[in-house]
C-alpha positions in Angstrom: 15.3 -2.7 26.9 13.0 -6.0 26.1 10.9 -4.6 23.7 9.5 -7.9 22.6 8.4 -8.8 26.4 7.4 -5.6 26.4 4.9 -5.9 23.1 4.1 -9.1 24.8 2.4 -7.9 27.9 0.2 -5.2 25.6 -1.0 -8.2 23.5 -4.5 -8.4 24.6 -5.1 -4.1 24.2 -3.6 -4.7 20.8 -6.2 -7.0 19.9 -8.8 -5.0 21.3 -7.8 -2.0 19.3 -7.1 -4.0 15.7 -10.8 -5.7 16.7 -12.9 -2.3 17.3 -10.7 -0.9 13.9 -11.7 -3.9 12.1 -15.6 -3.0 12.9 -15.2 0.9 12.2 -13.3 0.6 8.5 -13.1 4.0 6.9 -12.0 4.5 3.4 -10.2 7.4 1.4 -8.8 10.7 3.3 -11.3 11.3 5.6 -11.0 9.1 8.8 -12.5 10.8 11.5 -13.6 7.7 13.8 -10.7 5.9 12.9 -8.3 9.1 13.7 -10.5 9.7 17.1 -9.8 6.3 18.0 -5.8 6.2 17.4 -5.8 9.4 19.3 -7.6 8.0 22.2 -4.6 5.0 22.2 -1.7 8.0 22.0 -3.5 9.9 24.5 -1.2 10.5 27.9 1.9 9.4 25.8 4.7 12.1 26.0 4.2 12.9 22.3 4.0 15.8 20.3 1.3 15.0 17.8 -0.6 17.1 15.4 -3.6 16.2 12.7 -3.5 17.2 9.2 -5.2 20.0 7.5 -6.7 18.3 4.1 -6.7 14.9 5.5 -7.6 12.8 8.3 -3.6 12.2 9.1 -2.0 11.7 12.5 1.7 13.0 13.3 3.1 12.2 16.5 6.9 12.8 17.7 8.5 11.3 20.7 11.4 13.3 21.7 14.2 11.0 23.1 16.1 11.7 26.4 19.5 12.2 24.5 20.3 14.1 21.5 20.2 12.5 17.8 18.9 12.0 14.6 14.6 11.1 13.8 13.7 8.1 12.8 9.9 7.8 10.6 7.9 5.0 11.4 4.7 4.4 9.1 0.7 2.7 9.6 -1.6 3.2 7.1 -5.2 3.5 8.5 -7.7 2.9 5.3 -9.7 0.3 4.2 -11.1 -0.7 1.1 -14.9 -0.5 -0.3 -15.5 -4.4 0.0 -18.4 -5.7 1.6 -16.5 -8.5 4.0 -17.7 -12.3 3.6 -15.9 -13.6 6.5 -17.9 -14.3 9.2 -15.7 -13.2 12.0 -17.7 -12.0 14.9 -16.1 -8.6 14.9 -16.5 -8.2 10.9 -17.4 -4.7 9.8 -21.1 -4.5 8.3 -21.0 -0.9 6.3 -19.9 -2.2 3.0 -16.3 -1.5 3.8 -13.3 -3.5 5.0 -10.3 -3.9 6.4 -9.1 -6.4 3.4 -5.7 -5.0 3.3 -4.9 -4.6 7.1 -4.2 -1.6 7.6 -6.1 -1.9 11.0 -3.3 -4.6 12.2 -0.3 -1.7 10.8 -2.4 1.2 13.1 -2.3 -1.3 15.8 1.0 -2.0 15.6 2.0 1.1 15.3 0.3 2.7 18.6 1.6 -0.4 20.2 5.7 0.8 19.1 4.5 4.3 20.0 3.6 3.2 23.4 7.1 0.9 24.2 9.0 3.4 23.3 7.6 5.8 25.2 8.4 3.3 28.1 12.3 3.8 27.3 12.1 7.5 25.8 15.0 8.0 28.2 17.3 5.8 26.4 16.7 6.7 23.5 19.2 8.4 21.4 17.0 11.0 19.1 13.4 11.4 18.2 10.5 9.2 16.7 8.2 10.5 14.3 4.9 8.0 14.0 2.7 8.8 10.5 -0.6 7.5 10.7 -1.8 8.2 6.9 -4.8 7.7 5.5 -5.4 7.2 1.8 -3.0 4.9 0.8 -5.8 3.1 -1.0 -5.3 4.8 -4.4 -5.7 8.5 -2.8 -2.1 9.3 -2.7 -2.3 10.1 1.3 1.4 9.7 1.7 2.3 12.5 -1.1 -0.4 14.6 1.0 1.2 14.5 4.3 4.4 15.0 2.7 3.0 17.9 1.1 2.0 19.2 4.6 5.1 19.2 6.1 5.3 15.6 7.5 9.4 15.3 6.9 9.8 18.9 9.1 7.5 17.7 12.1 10.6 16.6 14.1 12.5 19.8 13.2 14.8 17.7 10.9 14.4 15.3 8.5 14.4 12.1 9.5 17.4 9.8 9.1 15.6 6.6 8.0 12.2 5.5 7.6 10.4 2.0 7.9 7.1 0.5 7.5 5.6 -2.8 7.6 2.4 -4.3 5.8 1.1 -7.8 6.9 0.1 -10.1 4.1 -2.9 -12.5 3.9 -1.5 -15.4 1.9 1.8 -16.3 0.6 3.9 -16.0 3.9 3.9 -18.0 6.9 2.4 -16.6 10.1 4.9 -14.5 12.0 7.9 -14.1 9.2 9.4 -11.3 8.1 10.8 -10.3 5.0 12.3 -7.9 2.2 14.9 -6.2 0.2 17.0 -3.5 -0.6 16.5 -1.8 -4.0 12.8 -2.3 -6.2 10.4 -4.1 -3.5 7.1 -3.4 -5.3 5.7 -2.2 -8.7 5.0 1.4 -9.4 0.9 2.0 -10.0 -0.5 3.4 -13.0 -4.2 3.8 -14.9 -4.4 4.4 -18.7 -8.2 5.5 -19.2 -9.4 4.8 -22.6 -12.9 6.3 -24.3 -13.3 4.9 -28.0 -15.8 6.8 -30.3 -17.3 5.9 -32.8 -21.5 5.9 -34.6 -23.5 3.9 -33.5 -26.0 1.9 -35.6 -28.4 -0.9 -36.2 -26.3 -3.9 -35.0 -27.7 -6.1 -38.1 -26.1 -3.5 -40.4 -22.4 -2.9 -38.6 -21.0 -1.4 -41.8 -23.1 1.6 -42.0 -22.0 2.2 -38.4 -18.0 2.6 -36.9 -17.8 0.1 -34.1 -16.2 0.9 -31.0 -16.5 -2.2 -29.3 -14.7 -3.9 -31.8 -12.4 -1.3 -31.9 -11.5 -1.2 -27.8 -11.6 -4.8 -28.0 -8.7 -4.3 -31.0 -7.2 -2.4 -28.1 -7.2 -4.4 -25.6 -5.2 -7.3 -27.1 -3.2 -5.2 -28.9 -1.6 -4.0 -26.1 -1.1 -7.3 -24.7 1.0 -8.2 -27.6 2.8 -4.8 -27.4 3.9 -5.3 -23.8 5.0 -8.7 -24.5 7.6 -7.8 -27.6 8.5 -4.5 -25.9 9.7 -5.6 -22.5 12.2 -7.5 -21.5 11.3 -10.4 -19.1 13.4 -9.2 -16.5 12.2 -5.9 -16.6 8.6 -6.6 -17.0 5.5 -4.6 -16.8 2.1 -5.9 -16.8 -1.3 -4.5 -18.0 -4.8 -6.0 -17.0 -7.7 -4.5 -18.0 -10.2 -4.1 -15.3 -13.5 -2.4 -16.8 -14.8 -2.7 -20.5 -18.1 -0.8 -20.9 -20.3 0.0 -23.8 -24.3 -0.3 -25.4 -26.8 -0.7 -23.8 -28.9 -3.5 -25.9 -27.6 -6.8 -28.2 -28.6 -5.1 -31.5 -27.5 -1.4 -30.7 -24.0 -1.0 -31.8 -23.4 1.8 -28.9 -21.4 5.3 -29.7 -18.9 5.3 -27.1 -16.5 2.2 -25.7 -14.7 2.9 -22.5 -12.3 1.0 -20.5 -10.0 0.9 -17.8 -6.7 -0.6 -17.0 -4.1 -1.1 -14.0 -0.7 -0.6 -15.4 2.2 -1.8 -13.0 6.0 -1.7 -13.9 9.3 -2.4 -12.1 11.5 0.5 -13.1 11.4 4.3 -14.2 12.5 3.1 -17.7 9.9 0.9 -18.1 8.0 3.6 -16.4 8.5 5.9 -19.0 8.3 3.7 -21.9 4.9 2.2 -21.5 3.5 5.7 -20.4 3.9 6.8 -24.3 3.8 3.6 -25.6 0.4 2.4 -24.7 -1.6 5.5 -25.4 0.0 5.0 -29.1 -0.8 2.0 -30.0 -4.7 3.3 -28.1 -4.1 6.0 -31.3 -2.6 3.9 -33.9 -5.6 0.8 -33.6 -8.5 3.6 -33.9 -6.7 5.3 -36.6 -6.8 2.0 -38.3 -10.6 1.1 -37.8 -11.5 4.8 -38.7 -12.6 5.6 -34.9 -11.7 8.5 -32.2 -9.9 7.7 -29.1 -9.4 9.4 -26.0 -6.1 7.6 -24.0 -5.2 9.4 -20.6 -2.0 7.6 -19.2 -2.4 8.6 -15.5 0.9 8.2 -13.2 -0.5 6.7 -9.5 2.3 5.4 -7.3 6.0 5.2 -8.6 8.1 2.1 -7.8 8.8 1.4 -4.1 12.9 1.4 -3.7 14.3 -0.1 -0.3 17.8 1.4 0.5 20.0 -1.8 0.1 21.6 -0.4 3.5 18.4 -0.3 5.2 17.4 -3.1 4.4 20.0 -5.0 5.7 19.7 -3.1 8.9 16.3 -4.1 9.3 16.8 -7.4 8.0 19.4 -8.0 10.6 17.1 -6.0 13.3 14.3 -9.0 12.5 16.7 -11.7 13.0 18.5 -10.2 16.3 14.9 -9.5 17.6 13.1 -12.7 17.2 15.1 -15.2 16.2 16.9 -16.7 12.3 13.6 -18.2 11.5 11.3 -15.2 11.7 13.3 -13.3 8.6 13.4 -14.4 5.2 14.6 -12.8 2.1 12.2 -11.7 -0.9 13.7 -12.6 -3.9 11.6 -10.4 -6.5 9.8 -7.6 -6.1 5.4 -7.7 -5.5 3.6 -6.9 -8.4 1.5 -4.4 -5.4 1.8 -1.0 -5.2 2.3 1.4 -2.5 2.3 5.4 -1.7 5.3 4.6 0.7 7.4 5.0 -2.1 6.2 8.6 -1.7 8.3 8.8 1.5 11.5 6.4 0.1 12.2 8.8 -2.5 13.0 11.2 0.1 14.5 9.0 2.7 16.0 6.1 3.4 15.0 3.2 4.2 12.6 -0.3 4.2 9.3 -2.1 3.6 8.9 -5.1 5.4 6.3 -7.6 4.8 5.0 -9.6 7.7 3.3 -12.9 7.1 -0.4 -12.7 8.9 -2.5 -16.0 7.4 -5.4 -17.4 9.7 -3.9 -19.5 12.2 -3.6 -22.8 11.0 -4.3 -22.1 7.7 -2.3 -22.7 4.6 -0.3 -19.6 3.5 -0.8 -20.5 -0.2 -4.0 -21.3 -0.4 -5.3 -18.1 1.9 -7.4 -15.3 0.5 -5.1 -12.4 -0.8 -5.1 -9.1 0.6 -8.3 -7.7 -0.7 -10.7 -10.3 -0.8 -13.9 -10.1 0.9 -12.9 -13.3 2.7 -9.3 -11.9 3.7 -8.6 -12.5 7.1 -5.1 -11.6 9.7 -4.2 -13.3 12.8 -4.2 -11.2 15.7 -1.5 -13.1 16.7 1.3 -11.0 14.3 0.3 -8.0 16.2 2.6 -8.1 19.2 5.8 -9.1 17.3 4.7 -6.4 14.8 4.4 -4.0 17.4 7.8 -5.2 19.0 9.9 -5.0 15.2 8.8 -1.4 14.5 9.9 -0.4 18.0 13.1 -2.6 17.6 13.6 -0.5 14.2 13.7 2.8 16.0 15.6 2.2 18.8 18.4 0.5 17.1 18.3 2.9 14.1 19.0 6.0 17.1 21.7 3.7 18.7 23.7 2.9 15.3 24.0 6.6 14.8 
């Protein structure tokens, strides 16, 4: 089988569907337009497919003509609340956005569903496409999991992939990863600091909190950076800081928010205690309360060092040397596929998708309001997951 001609001839419905996804951007659990719409594209396939229960999910299994083991191949469907500033003529106009595209992985995805399908006959074993929502900080991949996902095939699947396109930093068209850590684990320490308010002419007849979470907030800096070693880092930004209300109120309350991101469970484990103590320790020490909630998001993202490898060498057999390239370190990014990884084995890939002609390094991340993919990834992407499945079922 050809799979890459094959992608090839569906390129113009792919960027039909990724264009009319791109306009319709749905965020959190509930999908329903973007769910009726990647129904519509499996509809006619020989595919057993069921919806979920608590979210807006999409299982579909294609039973191959031979006997063998399941293979899962993952899209994530949800977009972001960011009101898009690019100016493309099929730009979304609800407030939302596709700024992490997850509309081109949806594509691609119902575009591997669909050659594969093509070749069901020759295929040794089963496919079982997720289409989860809520990978954008709703922890959709633990909910389908939850629901029975890893059973819809009647047996665990054998090895798992997925793919996510990035903005800036890759060229157009490559490939790449690696087995063991490929991205960060996710985490949110939530810090309220109390103090007594006061006139702010008079701040020693009051109990500060701003300068208290401010204390805080560098503190913890410093922490991180004598507590961890540089080659097992983690990293803290703080992304809200909120208190008063006017210039010469010195407020009650001081509350803010931080991303935590770290490599390993160690690490994992450490900073969890660590940083809600030294929250503790820095009130105790201006005479304030504090409230610091250390809440565990996404753990790390682990490749199989076997699977990647395979799907390295799967890249490379598909589209040629120069499409694949390694990743030396891990991304600092998060991701509810390690949800999945934990429990099987396999691979994230990352697939370059800059605006044509653009400069990978000087492109808008994934996220911005002026992220844009080119349409152009979607056929290769499309022809890699299929390639992953069908040589997965044949190596067995």
């Amino acid at each position: 089988m050809n799979l890459r001609d094959d992608a090839r001839a569906l390129s113009d419905d792919l960027v039909r569907m990724r264009r009319t996804l791109h306009r319709i951007p749905e965020t959190g659990l509930n999908l329903p337009r973007t769910q009726e719409a990647v129904l519509a594209e499996l509809d006619g396939l020989p595919l057993e497919i069921s919806t979920g229960a608590g979210l807006s999910s999409v299982t579909a299994v294609l039973r191959g003509g031979r006997p063998g083991p399941a293979v899962l191949l993952r899209g994530d469907m949800d977009a972001l609340p960011v009101a898009e500033r690019t100016g493309l003529d099929f730009a979304a106009d609800n407030g939302r956005m596709h700024a992490c595209g997850h509309d081109l992985h949806t594509t691609m995805l119902t575009g591997a569903a669909k050659l594969l399908s093509a070749h069901r006959d020759r295929l040794a074993g089963d496919v079982l496409f997720m289409f989860q929502p809520g990978e954008e900080g709703y922890d959709g991949a633990g909910q389908m999991l939850a629901e029975g996902l890893l059973d819809a095939a009647g047996r665990r699947p054998a090895a798992a992939y997925a793919i996510h396109v990035l903005s800036a930093g890759l060229p157009g068209g490559v490939f790449r990863t690696r087995g063991g850590t490929a991205m960060a684990a996710s985490n949110v320490l939530r810090v309220t600091v109390r103090g007594a308010g006061g006139h702010g002419s008079m701040p020693h007849r009051a109990k500060d909190p701003v300068q208290a979470g401010c204390a805080m907030v560098t503190a913890l800096q410093a922490w991180i950076t004598r507590t961890f070693d540089v080659f097992d880092p983690v990293i803290l930004t703080v992304g809200t800081f909120h208190a008063g209300t006017q210039q010469n109120v010195i407020p009650d309350t001081a509350v803010f928010e931080a991303t935590v991101r770290s490599f390993s469970d160690a690490a994992q484990a450490r900073v969890k205690d660590g940083t809600v103590e030294v929250c503790r320790g820095i009130a105790a020490a201006y005479g304030v309360g504090v409230d610091a909630e250390f809440v565990e998001m996404y753990p790390v993202t682990v490749n199989d060092g076997t699977e990647a490898d395979f799907a390295a060498d799967a890249v490379r057999e598909a589209l040629g040397e120069e499409r694949f390239t390694p990743q030396p370190q891990p991304l600092q990014g998060s991701e509810d596929f390690s949800r999945v990884l934990a429990e099987v084995p396999g691979a994230m890939l990352f697939l370059g998708a800059p605006p044509a002609g653009a400069d990978p390094e000087r492109s808008a991340n994934n996220h911005s309001p002026l992220a844009e993919f080119d349409d152009a990834v979607l056929a290769d992407g499309a022809a890699v997951y299929a390639e992953l499945a069908a040589r997965r079922l044949a190596a067995t």
